[in-house]
VOFI-754875 format. One record per residue (C-alpha): residue in one letter; z, x negated, y; residue number from 1. Coordinates in nm, 3 decimals. Each point is the difference from the previous one (the first is absolute). Layout:
BEGIN
   residuo        c3        c1        c2   num
         A         Z         X         Y   NUM
...
END
This chain:
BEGIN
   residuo        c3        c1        c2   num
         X    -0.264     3.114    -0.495     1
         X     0.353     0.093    -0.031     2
         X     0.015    -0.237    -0.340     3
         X    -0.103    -0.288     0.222     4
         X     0.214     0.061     0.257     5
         X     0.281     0.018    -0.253     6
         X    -0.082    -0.342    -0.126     7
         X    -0.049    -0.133     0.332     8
         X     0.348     0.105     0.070     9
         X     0.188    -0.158    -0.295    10
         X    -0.207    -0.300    -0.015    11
         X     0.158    -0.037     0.407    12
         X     0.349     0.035    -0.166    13
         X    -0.016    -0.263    -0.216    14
         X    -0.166    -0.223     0.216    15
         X     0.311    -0.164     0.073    16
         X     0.090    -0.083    -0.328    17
         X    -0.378    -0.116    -0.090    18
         X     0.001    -0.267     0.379    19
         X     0.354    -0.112    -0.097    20
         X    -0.134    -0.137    -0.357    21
         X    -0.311    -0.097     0.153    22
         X     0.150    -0.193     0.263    23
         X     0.226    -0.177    -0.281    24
         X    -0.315    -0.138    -0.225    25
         X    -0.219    -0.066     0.329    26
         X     0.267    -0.216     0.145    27
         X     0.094    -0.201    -0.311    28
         X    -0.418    -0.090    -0.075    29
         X    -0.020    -0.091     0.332    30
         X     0.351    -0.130     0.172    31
         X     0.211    -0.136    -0.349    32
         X    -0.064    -0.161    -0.317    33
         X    -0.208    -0.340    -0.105    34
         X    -0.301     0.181     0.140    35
         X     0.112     0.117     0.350    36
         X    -0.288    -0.016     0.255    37
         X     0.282    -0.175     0.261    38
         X     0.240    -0.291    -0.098    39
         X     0.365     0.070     0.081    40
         X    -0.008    -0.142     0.335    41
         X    -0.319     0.250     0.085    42
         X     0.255     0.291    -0.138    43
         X     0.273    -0.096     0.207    44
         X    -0.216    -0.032     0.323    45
         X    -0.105     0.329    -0.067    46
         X     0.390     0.119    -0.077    47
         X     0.038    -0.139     0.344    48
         X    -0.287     0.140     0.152    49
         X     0.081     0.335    -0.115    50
         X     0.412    -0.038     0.120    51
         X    -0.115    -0.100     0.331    52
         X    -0.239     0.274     0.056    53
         X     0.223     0.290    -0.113    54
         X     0.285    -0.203     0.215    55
         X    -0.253     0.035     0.300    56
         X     0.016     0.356    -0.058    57
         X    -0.324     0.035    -0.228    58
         X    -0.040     0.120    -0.346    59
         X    -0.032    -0.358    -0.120    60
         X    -0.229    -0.033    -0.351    61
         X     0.184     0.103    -0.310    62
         X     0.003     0.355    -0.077    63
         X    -0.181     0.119     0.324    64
         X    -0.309     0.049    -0.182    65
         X    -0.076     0.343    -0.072    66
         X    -0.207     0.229    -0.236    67
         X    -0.137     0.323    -0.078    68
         X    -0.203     0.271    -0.171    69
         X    -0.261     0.187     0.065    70
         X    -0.244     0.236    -0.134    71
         X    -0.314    -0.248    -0.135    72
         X    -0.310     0.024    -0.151    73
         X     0.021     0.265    -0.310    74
         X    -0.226    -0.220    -0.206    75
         X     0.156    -0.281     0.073    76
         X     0.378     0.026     0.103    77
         X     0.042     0.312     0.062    78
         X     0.334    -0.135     0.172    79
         X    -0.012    -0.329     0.196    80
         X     0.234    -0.273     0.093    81
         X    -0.061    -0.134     0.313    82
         X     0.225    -0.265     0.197    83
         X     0.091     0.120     0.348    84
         X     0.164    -0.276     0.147    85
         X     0.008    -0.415    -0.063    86
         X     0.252    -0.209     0.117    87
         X    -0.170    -0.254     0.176    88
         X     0.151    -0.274     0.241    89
         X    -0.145     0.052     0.339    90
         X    -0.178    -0.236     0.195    91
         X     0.286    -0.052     0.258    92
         X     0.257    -0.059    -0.199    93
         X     0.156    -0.330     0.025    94
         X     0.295    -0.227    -0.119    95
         X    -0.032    -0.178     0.311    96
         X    -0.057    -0.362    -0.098    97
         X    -0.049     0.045    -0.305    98
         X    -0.228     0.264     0.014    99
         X    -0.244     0.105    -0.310   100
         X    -0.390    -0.124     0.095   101
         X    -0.271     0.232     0.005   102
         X    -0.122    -0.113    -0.340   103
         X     0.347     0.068    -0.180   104
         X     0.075     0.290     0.174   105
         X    -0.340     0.150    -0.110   106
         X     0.023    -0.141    -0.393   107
         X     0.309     0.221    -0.011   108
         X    -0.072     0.319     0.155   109
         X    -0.285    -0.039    -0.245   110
         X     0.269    -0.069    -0.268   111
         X     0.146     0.337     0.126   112
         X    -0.311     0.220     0.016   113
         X    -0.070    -0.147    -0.351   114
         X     0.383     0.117    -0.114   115
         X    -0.044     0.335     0.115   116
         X    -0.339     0.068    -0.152   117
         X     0.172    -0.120    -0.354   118
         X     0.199     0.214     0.066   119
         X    -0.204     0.283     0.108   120
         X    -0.176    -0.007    -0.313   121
         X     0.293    -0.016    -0.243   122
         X     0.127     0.286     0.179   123
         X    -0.408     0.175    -0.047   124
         X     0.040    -0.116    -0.392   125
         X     0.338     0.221    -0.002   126
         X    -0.191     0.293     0.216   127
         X    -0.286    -0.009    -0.254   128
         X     0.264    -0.018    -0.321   129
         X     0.163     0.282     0.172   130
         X    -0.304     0.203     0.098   131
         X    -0.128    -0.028    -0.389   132
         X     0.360     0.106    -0.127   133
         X     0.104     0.268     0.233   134
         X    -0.380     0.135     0.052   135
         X    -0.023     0.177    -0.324   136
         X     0.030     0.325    -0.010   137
         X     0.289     0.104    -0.204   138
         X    -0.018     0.242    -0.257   139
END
């Protein structure tokens, strides 16, 4: 028990480092590049989105996401990932007339839950790396 607890513990220090990378490769699959899931004008309205809400006092959408780990399933992962917070544009936010529509603003708080489960897992592959590494007992 106290060997899990252990590994719990220095798997939550390097969290950081592990969401930071994750973050990096999540957001160029999905935001940059040829293969982006938004053109350029999508990124920017969501660049704008995300200055106006942390202008209006919120946390806006980039970086507000947030992560951590927990004891899992032993058989499984015996030390999970799980996302605790998505961005997500709310429902009354508006650019006055030239507000988002429902549709749009839904397709990219989807956008955004998908982000943050990419990035959820990459930081669960570097748990499970981790776990396998620092799990055996040394001699």
């Amino acid at each position: 028990m106290e060997a899990d607890r252990r590994l719990l513990r220095e798997a939550r220090e390097r969290l950081d480092g592990w969401t930071y990378t994750a973050r990096d490769r999540a957001y160029r699959e999905l935001f940059a590049g040829d293969d982006a899931a938004v053109t350029a004008e999508e990124r920017q309205l969501l660049d704008e989105v995300d200055a106006e809400l942390a202008g209006d006092g919120d946390d806006g959408l980039w970086g507000t996401d947030e992560y951590a780990v927990v004891m899992g399933h032993p058989k499984n992962h015996p030390i999970s990932v799980v996302c605790t917070r998505h961005p997500e544009i709310p429902s009354s936010w508006s650019r006055g007339g030239e507000s988002l529509t429902e549709p749009e603003r839904e397709q990219f708080n989807d956008l955004l839950w998908d982000y943050c489960e990419r990035v959820r897992r990459y930081v669960q592959d570097e748990v499970n790396e981790f776990v396998g590494v620092a799990g055996v007992p040394e001699e």
